[in-house]
N, CA, C, O and CB atoms as a CASP TS submission, in Angstrom:
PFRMAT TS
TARGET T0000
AUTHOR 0000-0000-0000
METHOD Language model
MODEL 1
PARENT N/A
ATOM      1  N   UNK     1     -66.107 141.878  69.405  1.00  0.00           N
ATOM      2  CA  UNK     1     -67.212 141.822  70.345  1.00  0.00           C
ATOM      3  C   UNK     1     -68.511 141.674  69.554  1.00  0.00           C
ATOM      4  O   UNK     1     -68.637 142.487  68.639  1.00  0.00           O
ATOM      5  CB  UNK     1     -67.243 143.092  71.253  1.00  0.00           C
ATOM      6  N   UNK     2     -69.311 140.966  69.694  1.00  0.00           N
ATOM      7  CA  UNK     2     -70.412 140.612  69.035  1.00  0.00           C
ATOM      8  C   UNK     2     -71.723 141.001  69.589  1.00  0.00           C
ATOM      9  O   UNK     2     -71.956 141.187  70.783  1.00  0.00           O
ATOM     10  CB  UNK     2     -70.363 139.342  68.881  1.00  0.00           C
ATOM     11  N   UNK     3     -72.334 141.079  68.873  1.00  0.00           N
ATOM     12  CA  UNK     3     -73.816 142.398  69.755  1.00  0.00           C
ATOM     13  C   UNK     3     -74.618 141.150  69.989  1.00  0.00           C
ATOM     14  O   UNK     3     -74.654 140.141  69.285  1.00  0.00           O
ATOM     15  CB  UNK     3     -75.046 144.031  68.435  1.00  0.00           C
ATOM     16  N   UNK     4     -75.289 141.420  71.172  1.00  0.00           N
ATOM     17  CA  UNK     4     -76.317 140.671  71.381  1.00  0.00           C
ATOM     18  C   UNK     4     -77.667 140.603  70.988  1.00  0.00           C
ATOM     19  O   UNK     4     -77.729 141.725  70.486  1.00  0.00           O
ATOM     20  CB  UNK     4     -76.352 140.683  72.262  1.00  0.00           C
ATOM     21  N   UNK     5     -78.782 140.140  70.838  1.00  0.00           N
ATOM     22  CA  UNK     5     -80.056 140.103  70.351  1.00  0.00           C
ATOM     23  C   UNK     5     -81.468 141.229  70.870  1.00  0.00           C
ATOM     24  O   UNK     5     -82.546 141.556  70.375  1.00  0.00           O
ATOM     25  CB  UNK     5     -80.325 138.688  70.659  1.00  0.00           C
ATOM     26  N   UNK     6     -80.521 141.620  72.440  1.00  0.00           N
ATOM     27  CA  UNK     6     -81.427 142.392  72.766  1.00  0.00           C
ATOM     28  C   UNK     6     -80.610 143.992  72.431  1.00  0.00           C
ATOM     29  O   UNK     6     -81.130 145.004  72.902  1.00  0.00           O
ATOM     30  CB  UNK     6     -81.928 141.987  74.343  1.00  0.00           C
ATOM     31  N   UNK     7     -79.696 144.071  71.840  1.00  0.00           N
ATOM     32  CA  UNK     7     -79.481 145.330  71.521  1.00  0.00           C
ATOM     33  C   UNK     7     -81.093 145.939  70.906  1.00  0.00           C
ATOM     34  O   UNK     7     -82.104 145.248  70.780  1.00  0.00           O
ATOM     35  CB  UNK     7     -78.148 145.340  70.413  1.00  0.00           C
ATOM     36  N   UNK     8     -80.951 147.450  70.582  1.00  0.00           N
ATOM     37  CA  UNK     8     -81.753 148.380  69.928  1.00  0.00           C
ATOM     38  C   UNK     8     -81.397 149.122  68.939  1.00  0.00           C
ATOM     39  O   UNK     8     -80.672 150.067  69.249  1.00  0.00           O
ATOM     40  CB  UNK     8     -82.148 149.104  70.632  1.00  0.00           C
ATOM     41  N   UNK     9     -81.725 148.985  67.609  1.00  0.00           N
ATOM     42  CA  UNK     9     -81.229 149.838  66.390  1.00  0.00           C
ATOM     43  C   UNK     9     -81.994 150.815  66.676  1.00  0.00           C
ATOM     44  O   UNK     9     -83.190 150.524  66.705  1.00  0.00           O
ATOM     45  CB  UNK     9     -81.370 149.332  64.880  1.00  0.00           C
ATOM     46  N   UNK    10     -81.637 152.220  66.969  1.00  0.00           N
ATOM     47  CA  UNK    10     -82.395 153.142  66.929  1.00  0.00           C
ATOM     48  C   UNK    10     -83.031 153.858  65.391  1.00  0.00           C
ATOM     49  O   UNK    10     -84.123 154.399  65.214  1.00  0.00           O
ATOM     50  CB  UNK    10     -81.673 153.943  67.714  1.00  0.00           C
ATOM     51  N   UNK    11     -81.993 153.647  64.481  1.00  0.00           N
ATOM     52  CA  UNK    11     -82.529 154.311  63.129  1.00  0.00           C
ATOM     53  C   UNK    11     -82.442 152.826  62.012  1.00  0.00           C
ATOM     54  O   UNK    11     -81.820 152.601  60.974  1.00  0.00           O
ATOM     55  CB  UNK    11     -81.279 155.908  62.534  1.00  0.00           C
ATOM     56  N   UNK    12     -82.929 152.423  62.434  1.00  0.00           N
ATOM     57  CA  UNK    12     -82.978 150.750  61.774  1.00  0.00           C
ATOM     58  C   UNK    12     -84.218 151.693  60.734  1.00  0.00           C
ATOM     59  O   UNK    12     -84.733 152.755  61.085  1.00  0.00           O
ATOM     60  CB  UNK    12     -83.713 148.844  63.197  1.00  0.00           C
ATOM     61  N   UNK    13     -84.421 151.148  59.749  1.00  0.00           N
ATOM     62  CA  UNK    13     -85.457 150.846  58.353  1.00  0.00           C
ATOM     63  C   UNK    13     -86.624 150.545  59.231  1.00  0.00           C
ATOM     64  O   UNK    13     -87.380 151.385  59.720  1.00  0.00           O
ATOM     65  CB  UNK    13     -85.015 149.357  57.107  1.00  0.00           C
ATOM     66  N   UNK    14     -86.700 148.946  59.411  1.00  0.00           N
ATOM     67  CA  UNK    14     -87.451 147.951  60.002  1.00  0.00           C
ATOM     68  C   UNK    14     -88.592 148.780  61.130  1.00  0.00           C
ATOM     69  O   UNK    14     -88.364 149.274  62.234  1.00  0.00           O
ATOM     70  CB  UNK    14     -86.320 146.837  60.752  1.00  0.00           C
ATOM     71  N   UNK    15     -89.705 148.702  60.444  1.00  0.00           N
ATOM     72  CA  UNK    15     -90.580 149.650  61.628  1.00  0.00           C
ATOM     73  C   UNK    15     -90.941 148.817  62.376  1.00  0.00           C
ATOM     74  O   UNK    15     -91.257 149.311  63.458  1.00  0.00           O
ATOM     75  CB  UNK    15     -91.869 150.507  61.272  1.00  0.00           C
ATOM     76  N   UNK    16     -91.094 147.395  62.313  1.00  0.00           N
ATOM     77  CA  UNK    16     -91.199 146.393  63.859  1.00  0.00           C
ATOM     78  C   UNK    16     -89.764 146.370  64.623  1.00  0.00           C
ATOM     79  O   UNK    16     -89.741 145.508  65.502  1.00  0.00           O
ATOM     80  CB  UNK    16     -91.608 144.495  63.485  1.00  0.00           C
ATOM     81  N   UNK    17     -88.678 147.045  64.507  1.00  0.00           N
ATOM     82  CA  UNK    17     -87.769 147.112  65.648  1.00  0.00           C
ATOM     83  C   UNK    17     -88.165 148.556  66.299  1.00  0.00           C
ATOM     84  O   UNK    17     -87.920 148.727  67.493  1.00  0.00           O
ATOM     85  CB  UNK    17     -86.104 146.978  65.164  1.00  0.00           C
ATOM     86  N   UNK    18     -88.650 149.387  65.690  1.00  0.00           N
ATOM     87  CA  UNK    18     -89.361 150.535  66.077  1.00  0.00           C
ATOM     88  C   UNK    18     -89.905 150.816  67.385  1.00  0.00           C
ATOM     89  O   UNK    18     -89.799 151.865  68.020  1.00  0.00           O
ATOM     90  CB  UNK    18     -90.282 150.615  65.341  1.00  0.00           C
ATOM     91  N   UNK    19     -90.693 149.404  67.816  1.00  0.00           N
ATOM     92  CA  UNK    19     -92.022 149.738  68.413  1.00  0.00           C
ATOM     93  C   UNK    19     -91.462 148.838  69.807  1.00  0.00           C
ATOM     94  O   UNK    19     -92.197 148.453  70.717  1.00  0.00           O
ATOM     95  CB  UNK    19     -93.664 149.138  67.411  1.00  0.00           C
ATOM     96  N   UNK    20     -90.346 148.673  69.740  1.00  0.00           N
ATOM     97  CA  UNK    20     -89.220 148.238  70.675  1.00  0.00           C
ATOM     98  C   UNK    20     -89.209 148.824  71.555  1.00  0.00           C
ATOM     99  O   UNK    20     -89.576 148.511  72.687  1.00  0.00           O
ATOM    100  CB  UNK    20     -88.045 148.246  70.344  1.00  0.00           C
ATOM    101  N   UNK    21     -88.668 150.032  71.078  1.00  0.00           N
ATOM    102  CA  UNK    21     -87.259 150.928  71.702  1.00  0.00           C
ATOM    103  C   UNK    21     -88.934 151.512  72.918  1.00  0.00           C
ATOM    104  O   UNK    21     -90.097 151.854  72.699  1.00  0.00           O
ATOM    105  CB  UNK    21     -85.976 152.729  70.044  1.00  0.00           C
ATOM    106  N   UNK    22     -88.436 151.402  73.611  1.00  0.00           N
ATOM    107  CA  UNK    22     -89.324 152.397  75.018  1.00  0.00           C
ATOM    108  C   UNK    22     -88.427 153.736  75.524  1.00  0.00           C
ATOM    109  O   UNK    22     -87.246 153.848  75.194  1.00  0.00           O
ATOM    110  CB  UNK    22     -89.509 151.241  76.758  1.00  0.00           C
ATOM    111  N   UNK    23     -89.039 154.625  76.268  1.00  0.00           N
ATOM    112  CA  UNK    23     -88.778 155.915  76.412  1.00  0.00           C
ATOM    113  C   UNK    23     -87.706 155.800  77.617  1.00  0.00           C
ATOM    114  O   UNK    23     -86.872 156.702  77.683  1.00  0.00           O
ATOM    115  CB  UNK    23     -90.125 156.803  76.666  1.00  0.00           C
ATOM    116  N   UNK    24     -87.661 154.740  78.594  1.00  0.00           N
ATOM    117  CA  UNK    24     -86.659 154.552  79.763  1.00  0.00           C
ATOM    118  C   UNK    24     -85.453 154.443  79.529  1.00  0.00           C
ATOM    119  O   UNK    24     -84.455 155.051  79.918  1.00  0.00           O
ATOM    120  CB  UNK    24     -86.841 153.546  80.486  1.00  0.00           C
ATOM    121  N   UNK    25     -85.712 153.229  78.546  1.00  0.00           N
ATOM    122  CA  UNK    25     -83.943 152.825  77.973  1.00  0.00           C
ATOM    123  C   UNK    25     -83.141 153.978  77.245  1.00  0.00           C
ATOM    124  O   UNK    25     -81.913 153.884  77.233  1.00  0.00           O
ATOM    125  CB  UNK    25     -83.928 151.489  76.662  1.00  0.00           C
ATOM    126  N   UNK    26     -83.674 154.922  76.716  1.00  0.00           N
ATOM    127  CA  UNK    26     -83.222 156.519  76.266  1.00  0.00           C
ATOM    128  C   UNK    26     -82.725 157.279  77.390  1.00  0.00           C
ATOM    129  O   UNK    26     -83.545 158.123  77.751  1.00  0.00           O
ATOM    130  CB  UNK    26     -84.481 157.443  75.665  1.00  0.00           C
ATOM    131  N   UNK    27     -81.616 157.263  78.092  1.00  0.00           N
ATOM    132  CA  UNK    27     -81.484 158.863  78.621  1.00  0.00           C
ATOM    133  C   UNK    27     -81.115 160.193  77.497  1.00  0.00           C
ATOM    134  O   UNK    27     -80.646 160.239  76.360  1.00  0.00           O
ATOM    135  CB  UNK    27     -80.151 158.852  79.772  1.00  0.00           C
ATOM    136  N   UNK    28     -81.532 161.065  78.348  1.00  0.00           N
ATOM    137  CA  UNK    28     -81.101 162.481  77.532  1.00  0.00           C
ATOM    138  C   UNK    28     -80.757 163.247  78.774  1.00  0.00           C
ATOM    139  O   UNK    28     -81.066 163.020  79.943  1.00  0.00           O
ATOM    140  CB  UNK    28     -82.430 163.346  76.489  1.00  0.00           C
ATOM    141  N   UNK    29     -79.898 164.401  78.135  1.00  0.00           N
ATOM    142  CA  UNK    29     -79.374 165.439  79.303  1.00  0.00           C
ATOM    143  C   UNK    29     -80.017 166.702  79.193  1.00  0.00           C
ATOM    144  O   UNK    29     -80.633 166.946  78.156  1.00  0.00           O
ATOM    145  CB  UNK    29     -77.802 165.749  79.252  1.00  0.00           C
ATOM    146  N   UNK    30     -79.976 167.379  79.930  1.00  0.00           N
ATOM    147  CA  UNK    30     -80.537 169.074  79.417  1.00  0.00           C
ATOM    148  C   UNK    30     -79.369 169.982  79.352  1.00  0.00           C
ATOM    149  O   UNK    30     -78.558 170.143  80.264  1.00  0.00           O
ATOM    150  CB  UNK    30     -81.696 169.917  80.612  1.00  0.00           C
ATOM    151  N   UNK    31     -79.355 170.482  78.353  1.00  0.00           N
ATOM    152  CA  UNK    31     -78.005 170.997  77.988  1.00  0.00           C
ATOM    153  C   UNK    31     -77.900 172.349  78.927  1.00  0.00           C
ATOM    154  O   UNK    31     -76.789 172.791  79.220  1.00  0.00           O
ATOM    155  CB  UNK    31     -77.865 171.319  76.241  1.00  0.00           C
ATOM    156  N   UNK    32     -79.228 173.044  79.429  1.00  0.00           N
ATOM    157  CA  UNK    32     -79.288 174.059  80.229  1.00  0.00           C
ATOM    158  C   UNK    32     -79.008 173.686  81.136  1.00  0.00           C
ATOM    159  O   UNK    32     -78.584 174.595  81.850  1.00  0.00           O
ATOM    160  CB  UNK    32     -80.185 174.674  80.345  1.00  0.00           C
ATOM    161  N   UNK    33     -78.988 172.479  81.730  1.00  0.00           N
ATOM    162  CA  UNK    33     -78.275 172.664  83.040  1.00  0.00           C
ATOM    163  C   UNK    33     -76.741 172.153  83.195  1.00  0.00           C
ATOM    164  O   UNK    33     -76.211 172.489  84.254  1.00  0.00           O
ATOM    165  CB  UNK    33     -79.106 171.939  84.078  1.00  0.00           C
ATOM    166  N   UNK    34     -76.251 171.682  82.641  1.00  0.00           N
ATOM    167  CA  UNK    34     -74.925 171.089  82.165  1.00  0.00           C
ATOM    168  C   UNK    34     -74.287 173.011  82.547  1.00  0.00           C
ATOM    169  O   UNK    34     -73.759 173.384  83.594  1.00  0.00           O
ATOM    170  CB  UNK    34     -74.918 170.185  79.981  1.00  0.00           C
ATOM    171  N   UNK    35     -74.587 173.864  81.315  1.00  0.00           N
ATOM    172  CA  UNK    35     -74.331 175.239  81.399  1.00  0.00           C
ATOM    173  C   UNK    35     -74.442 175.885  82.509  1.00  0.00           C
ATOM    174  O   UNK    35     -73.621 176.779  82.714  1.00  0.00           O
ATOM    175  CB  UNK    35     -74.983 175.843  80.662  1.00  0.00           C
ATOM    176  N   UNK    36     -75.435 175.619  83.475  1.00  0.00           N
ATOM    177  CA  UNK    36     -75.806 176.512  85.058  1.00  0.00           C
ATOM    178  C   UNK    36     -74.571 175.487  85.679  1.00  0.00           C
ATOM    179  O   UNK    36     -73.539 176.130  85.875  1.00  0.00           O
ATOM    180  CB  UNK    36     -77.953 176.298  86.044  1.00  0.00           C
ATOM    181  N   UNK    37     -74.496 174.523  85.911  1.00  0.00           N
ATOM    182  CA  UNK    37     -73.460 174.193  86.206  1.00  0.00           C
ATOM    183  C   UNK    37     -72.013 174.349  86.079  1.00  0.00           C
ATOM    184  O   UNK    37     -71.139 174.296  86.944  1.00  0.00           O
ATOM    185  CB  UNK    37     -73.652 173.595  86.071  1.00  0.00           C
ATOM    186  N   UNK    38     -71.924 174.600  84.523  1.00  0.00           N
ATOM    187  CA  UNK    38     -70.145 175.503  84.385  1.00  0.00           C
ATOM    188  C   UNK    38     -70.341 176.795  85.303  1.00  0.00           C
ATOM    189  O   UNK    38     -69.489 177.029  86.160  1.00  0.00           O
ATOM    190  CB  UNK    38     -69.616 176.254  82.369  1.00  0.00           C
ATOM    191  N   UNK    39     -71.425 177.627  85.150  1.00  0.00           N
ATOM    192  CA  UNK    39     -71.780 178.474  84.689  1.00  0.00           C
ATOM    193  C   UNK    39     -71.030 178.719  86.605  1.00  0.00           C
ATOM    194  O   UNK    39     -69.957 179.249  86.893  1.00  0.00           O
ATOM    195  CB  UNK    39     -73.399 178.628  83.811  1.00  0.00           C
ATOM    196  N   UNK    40     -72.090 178.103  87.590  1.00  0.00           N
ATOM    197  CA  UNK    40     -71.933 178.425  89.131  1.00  0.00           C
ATOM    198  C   UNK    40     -70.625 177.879  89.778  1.00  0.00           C
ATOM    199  O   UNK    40     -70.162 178.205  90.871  1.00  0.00           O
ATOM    200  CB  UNK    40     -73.163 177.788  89.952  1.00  0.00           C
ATOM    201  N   UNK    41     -70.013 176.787  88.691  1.00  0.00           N
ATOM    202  CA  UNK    41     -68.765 176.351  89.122  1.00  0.00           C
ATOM    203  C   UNK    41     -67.515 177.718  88.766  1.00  0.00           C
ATOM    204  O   UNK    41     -66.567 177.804  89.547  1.00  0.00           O
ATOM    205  CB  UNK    41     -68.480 174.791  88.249  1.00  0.00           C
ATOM    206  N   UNK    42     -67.592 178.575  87.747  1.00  0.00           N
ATOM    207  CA  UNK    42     -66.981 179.230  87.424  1.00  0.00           C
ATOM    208  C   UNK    42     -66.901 180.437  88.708  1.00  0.00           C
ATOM    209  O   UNK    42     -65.953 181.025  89.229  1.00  0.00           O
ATOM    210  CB  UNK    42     -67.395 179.421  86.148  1.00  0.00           C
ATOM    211  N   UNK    43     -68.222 180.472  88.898  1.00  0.00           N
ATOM    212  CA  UNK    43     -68.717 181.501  89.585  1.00  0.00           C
ATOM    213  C   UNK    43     -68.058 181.688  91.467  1.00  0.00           C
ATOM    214  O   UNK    43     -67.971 182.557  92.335  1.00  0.00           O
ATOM    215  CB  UNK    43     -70.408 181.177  89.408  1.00  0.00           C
ATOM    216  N   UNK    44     -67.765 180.373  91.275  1.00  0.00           N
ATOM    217  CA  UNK    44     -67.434 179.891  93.007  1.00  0.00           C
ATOM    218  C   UNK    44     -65.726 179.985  92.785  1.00  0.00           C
ATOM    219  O   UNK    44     -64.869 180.485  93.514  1.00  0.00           O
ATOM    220  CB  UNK    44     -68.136 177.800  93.612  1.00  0.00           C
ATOM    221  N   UNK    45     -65.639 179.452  91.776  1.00  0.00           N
ATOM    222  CA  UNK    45     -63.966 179.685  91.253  1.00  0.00           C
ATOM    223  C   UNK    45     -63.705 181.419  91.295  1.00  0.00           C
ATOM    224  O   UNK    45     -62.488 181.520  91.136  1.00  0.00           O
ATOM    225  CB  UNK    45     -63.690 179.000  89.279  1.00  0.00           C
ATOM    226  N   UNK    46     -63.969 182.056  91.358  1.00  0.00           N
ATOM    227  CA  UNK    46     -63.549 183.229  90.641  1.00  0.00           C
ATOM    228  C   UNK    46     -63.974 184.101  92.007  1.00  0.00           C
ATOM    229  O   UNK    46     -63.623 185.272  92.146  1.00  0.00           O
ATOM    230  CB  UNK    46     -64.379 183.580  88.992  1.00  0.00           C
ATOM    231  N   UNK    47     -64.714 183.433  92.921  1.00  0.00           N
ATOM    232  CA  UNK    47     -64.621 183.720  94.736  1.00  0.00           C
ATOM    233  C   UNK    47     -63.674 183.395  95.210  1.00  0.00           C
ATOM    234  O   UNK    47     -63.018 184.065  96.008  1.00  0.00           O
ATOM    235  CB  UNK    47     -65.502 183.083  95.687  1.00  0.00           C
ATOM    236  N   UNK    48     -63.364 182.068  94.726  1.00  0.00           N
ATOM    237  CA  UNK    48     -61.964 181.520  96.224  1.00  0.00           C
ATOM    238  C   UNK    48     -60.627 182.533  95.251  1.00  0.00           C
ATOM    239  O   UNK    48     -59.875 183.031  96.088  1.00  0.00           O
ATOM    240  CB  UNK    48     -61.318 178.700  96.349  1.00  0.00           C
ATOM    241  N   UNK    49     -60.290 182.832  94.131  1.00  0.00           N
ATOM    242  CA  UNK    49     -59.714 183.674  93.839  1.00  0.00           C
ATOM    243  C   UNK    49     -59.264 184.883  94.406  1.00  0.00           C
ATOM    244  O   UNK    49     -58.126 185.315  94.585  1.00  0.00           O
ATOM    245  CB  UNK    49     -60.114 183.765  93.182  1.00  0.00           C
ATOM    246  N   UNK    50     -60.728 185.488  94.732  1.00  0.00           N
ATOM    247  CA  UNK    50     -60.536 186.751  95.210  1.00  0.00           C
ATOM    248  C   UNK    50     -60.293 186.931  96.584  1.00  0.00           C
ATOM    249  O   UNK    50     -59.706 187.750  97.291  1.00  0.00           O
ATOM    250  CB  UNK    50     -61.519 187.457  94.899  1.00  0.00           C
ATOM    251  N   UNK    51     -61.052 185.712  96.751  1.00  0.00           N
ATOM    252  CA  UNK    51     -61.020 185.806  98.783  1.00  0.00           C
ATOM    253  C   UNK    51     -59.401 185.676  99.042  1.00  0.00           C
ATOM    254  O   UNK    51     -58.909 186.394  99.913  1.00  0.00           O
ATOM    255  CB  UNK    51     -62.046 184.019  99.888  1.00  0.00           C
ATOM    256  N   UNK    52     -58.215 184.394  97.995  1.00  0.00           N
ATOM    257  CA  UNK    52     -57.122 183.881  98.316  1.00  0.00           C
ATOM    258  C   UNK    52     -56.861 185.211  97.736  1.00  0.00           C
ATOM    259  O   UNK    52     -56.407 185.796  98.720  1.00  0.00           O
ATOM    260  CB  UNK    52     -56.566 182.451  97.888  1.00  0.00           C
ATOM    261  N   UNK    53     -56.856 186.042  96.796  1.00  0.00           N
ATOM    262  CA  UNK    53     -55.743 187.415  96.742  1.00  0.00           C
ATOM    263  C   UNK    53     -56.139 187.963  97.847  1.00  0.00           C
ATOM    264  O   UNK    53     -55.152 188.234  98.529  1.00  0.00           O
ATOM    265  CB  UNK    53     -55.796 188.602  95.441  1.00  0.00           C
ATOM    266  N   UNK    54     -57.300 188.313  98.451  1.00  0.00           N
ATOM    267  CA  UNK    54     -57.612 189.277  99.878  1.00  0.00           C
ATOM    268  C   UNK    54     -56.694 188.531 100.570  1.00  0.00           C
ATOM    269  O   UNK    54     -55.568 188.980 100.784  1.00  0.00           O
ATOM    270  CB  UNK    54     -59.295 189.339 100.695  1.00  0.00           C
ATOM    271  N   UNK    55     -57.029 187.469 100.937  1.00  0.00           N
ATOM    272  CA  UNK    55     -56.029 186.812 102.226  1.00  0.00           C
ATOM    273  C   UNK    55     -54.574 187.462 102.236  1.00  0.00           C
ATOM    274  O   UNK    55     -54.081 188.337 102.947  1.00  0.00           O
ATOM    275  CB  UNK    55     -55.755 185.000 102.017  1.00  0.00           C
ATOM    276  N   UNK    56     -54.033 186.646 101.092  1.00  0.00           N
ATOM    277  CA  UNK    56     -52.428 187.156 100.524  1.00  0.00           C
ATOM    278  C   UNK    56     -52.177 188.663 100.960  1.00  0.00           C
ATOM    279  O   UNK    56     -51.458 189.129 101.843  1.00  0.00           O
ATOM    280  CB  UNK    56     -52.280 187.122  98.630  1.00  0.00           C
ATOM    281  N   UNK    57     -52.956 189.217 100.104  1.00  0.00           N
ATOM    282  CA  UNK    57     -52.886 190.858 100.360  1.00  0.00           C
ATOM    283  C   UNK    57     -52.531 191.488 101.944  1.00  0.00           C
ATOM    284  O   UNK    57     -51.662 192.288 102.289  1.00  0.00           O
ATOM    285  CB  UNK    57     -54.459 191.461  99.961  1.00  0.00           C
ATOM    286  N   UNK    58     -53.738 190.671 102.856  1.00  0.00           N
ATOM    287  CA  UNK    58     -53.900 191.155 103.821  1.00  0.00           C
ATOM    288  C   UNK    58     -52.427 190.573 104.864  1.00  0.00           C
ATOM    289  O   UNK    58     -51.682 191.161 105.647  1.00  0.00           O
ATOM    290  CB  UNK    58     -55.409 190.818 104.167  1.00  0.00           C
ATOM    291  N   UNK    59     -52.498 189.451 104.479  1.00  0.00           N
ATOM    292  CA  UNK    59     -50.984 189.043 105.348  1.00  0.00           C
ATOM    293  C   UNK    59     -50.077 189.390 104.538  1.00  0.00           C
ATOM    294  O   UNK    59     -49.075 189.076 105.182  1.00  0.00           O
ATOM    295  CB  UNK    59     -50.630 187.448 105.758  1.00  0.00           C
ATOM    296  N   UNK    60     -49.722 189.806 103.606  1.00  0.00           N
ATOM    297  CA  UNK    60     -48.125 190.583 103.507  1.00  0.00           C
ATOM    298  C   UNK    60     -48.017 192.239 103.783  1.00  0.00           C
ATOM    299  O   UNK    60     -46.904 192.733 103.963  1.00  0.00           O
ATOM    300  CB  UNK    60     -47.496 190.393 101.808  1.00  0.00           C
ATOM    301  N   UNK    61     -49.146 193.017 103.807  1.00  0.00           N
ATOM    302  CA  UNK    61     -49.212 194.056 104.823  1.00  0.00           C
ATOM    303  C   UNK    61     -49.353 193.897 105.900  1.00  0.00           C
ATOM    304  O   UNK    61     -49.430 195.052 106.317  1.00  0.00           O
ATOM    305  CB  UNK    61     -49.920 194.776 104.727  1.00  0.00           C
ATOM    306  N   UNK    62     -49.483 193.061 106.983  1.00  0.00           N
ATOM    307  CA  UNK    62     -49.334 192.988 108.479  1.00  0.00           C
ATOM    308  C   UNK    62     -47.998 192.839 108.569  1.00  0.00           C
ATOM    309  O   UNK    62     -47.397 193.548 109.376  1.00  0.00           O
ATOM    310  CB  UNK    62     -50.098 191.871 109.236  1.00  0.00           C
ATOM    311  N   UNK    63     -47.307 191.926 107.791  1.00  0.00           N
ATOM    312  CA  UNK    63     -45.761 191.169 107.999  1.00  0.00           C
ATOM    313  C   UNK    63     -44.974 192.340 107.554  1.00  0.00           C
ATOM    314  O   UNK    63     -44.002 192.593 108.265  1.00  0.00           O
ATOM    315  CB  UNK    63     -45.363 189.607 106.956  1.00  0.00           C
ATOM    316  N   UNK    64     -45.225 193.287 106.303  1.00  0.00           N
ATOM    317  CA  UNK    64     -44.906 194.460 106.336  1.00  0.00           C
ATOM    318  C   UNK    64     -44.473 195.937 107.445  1.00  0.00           C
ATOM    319  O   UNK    64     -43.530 196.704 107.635  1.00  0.00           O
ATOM    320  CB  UNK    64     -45.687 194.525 105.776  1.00  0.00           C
ATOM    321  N   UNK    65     -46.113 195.630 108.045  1.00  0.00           N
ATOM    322  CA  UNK    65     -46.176 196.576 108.906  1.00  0.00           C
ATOM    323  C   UNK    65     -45.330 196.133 110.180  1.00  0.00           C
ATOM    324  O   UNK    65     -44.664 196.974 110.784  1.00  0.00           O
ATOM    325  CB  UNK    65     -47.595 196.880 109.157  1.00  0.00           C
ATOM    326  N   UNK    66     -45.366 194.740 110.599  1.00  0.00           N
ATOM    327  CA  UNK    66     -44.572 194.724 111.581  1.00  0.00           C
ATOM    328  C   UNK    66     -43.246 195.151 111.553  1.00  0.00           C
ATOM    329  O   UNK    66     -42.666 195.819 112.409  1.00  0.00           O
ATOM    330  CB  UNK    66     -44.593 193.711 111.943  1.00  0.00           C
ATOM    331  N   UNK    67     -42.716 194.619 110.273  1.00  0.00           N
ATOM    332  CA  UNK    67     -41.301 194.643 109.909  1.00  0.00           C
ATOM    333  C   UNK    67     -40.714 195.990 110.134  1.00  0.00           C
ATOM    334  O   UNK    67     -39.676 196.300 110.719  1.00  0.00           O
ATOM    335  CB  UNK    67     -41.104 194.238 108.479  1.00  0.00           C
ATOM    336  N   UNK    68     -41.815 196.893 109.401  1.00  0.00           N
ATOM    337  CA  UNK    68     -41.422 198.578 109.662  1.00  0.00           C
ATOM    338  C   UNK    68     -41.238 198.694 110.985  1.00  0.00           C
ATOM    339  O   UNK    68     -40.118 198.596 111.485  1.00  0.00           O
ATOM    340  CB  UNK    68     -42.578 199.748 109.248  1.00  0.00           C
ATOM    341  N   UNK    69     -41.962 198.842 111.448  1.00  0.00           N
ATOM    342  CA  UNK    69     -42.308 199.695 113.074  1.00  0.00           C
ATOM    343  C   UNK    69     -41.768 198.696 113.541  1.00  0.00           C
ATOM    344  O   UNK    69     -42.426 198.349 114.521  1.00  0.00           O
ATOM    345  CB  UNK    69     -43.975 200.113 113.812  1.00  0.00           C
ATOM    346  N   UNK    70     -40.854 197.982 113.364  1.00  0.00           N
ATOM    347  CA  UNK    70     -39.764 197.651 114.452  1.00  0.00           C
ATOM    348  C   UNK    70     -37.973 198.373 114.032  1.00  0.00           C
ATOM    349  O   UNK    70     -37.034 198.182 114.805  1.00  0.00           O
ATOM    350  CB  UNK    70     -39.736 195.671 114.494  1.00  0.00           C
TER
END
């Protein structure tokens, strides 16, 4: 595959390819939010957990209780 002319050397020598590169064609991420994101995904995980053991819990003591008291 052969690069084209409008590529961008970012750490090129050449300080006239330098004055190229513009601030748009750069994305960057914020690493703090990447983290709030594990962070609330974990957080919602570790709810449906507890809510699905409550559930469980709660219907095999009813099915229990019926079973007895009959």
């Amino acid at each position: 595959m052969k690069k084209s002319n409008e590529d961008i050397k970012l750490f090129s020598t050449d300080p006239s390819l330098k004055t190229n590169v513009s601030l748009d064609k750069i994305k960057t991420t914020n690493v703090n939010i990447l983290l709030n994101r594990v962070r609330a995904q974990e957080k919602n995980d570790s709810k449906k957990k507890i809510l699905f053991s409550f559930l469980m819990i709660t219907v095999i003591s009813v099915i229990s209780i019926i079973t007895i008291s009959n």
